[in-house]
NUNUNU-386967 format. One line per field, with one value per residue (C-alpha): residue number from 1; x, y, z. Coordinates in nm, 2 decimals. Last residue first. Layout:
// NUNUNU-386967
seq	NUM / ...
X	X / ...
Y	Y / ...
Z	Z / ...
***
This chain:
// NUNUNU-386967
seq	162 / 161 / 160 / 159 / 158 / 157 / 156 / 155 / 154 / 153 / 152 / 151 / 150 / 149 / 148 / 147 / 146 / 145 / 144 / 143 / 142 / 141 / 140 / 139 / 138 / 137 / 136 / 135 / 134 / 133 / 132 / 131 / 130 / 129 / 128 / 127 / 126 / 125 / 124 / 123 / 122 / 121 / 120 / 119 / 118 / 117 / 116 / 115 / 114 / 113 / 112 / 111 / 110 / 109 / 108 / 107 / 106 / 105 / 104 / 103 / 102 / 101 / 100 / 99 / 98 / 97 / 96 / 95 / 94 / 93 / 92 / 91 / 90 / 89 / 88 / 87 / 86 / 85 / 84 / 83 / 82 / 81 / 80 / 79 / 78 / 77 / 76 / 75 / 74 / 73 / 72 / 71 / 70 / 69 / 68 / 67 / 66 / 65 / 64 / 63 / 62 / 61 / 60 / 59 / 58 / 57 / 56 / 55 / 54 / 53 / 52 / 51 / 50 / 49 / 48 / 47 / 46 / 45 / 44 / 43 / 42 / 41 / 40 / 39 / 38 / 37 / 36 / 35 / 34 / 33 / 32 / 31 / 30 / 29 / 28 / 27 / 26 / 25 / 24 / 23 / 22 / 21 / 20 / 19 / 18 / 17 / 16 / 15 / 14 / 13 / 12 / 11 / 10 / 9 / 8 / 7 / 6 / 5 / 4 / 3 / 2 / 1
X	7.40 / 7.50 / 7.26 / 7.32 / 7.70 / 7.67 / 7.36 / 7.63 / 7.89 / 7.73 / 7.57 / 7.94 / 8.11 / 7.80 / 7.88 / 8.27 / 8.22 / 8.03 / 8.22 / 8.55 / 8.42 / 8.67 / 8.90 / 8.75 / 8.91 / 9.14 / 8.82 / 8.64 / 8.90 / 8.89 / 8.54 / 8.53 / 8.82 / 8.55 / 8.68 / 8.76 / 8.92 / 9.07 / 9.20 / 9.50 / 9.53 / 9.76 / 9.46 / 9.31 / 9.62 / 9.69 / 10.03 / 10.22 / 10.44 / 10.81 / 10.93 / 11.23 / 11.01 / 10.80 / 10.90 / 10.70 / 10.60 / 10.32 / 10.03 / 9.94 / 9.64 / 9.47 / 9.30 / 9.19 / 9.10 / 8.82 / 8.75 / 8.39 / 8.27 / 8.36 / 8.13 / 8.08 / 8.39 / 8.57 / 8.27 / 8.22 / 8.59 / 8.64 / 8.31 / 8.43 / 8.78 / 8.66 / 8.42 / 8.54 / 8.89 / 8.97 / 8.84 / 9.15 / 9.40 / 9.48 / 9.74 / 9.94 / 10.07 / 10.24 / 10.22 / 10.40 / 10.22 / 10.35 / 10.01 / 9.93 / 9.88 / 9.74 / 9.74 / 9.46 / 9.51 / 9.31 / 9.42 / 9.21 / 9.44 / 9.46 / 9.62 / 9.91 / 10.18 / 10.35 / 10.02 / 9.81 / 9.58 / 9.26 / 9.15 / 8.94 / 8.93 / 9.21 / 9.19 / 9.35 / 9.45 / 9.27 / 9.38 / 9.61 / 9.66 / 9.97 / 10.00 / 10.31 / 10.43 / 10.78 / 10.85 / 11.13 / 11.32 / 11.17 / 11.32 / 10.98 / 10.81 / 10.97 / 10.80 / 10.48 / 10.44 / 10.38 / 10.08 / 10.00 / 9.68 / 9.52 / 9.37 / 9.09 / 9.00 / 8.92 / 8.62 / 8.38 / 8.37 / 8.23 / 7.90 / 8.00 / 8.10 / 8.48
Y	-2.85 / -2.54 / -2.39 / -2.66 / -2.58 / -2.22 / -2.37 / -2.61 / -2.37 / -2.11 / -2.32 / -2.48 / -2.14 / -2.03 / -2.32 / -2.25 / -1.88 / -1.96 / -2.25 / -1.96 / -1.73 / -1.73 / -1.61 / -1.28 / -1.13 / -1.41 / -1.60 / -1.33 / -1.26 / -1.67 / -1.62 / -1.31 / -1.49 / -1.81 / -2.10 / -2.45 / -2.72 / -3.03 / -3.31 / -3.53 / -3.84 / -4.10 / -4.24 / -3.95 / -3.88 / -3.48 / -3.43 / -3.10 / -3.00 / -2.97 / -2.95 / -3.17 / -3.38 / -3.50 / -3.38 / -3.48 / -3.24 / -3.46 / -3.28 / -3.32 / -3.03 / -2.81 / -2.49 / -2.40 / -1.99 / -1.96 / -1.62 / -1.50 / -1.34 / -1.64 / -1.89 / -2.14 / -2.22 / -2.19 / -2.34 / -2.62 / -2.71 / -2.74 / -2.95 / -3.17 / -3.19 / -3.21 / -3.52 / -3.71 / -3.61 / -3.63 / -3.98 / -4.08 / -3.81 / -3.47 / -3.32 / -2.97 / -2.68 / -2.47 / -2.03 / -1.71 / -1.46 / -1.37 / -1.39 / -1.69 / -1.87 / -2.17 / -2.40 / -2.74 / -3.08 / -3.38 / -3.71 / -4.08 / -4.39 / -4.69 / -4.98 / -5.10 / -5.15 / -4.82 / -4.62 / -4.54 / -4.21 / -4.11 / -3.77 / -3.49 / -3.14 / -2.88 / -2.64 / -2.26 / -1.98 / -2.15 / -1.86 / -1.99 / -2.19 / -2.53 / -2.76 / -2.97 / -3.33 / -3.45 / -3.64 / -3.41 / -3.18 / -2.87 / -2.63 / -2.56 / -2.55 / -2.25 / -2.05 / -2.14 / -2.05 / -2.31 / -2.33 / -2.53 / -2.63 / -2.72 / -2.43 / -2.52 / -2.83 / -3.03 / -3.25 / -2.98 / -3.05 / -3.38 / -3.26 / -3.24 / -2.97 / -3.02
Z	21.26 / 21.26 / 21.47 / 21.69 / 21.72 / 21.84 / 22.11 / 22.23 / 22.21 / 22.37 / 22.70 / 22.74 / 22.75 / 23.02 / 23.20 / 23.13 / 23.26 / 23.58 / 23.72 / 23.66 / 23.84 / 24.12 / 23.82 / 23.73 / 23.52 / 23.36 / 23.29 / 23.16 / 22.92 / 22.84 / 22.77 / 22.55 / 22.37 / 22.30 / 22.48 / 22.33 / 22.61 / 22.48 / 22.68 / 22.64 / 22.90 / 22.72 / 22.50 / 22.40 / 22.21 / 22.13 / 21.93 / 21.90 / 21.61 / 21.55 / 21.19 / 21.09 / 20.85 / 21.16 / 21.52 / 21.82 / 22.16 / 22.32 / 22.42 / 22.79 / 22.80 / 22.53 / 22.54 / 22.25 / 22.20 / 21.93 / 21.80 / 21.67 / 21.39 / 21.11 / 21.28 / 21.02 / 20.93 / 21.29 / 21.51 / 21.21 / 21.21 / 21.61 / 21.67 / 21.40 / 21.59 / 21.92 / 21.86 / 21.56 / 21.51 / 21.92 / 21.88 / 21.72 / 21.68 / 21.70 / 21.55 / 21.69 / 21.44 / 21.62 / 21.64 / 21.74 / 21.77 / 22.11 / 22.23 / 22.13 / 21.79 / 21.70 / 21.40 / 21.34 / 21.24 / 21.21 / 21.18 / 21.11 / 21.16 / 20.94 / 21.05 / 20.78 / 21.03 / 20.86 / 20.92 / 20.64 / 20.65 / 20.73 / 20.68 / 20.90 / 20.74 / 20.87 / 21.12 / 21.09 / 21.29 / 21.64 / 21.91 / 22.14 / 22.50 / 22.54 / 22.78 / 22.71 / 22.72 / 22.63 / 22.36 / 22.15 / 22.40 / 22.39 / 22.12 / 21.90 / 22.26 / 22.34 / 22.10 / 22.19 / 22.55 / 22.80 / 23.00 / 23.38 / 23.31 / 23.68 / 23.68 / 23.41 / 23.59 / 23.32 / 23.52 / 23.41 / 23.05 / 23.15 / 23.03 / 22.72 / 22.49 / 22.49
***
């Protein structure tokens, strides 16, 4: 998210599916999915049937369609992009965050479809500002550019919070 390795998502090699559609894809496949963050939830463990505990997070996009999904992360994801995720949105109420967010599995809980991100099957998190993703789809053969100067204004964003 807002480490050096932020460089090794290629951000063209996301191949995006619209929100809406997802809430009829077929149950266990993977998705990559773009929106605005609505909301983000805190961090919590619960208790999983083989009585591990497991920590979850959860936040809500939207895209341009306004329609939205709810997607989980897990694991690690809660204590690295998930923390970075709640402070930016809380504590930085003037700017919109896009998330960007690659191989999410498409599960159904309760009969209502969400999205799952594992770091363990290959899920990876990328959080742009809007101006960031508009200069993105401006001027795509800048794309080095934007996400160092996206990485530069996160980090610098989340020290101030800190």
């Amino acid at each position: 998210l807002c480490s050096d390795d932020e460089s090794d998502i290629p951000f063209d090699s996301f191949q995006f599916t619209k929100i809406a559609p997802i809430k009829d894809a077929v149950i266990n496949t993977n998705v990559d999915v773009i929106g605005v963050v609505k909301v983000v939830s805190e961090t919590y463990s619960i208790h999983q049937p083989d009585g591990t505990k497991a920590k979850k997070y959860a936040i809500s996009i939207c895209d341009t369609s306004d329609h939205s999904i709810d997607i989980t992360l897990w694991g690690v994801f809660c204590e690295t992009e998930g923390t970075l995720l709640h402070d930016l949105h809380h504590g930085n109420t003037d700017k919109r965050l896009v998330v960007a967010l690659k191989w999410v599995k498409v599960t159904s809980f309760n009969g209502k479809v969400w999205a799952t991100a594992f770091e363990d099957v290959g899920s990876s998190i990328m959080v742009l500002s809007a101006q960031a993703l508009y200069d993105i789809a401006q001027q795509p053969d800048h794309l080095p550019t934007v996400l160092e100067q996206v990485k530069k204004e996160l980090y610098n964003d989340n020290k101030k919070l800190g």
